[in-house]
C-alpha positions in Angstrom: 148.4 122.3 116.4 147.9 123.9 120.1 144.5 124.9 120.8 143.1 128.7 120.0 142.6 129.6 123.8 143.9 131.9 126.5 144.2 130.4 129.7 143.7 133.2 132.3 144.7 132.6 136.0 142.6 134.9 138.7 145.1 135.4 141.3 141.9 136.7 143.5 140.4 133.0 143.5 142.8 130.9 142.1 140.7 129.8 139.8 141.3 129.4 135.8 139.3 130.6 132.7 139.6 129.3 128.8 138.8 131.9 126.7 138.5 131.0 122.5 140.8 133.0 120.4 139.4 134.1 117.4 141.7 135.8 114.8 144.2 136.9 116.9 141.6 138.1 119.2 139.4 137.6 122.9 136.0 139.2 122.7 135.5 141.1 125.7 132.4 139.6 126.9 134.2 136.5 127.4 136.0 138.2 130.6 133.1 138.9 132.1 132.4 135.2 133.3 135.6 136.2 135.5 134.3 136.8 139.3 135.5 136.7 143.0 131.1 135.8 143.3 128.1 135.3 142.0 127.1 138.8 143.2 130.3 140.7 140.8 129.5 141.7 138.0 132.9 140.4 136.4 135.8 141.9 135.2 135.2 144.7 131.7 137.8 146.3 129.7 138.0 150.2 128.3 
């Protein structure tokens, strides 16, 4: 069985993120370890 993630690609960095998929779902917290720095605050959803 393939694993329950989401590979996400930052085109900004180039770098690659694993978030879990939970019931046919991402939590939106999980995208907000995706940064061009330390300084952003990461990426939200609305």
């Amino acid at each position: 069985m393939p694993s329950e993630t989401l590979t996400i690609t930052d085109n900004r960095t180039g770098k690659q993120y694993e978030v879990p998929i939970e019931h046919g779902t991402i939590r939106a917290i999980d995208l907000r370890k995706i940064r061009t720095d330390e300084e952003d605050f990461g990426l939200m959803t609305y």
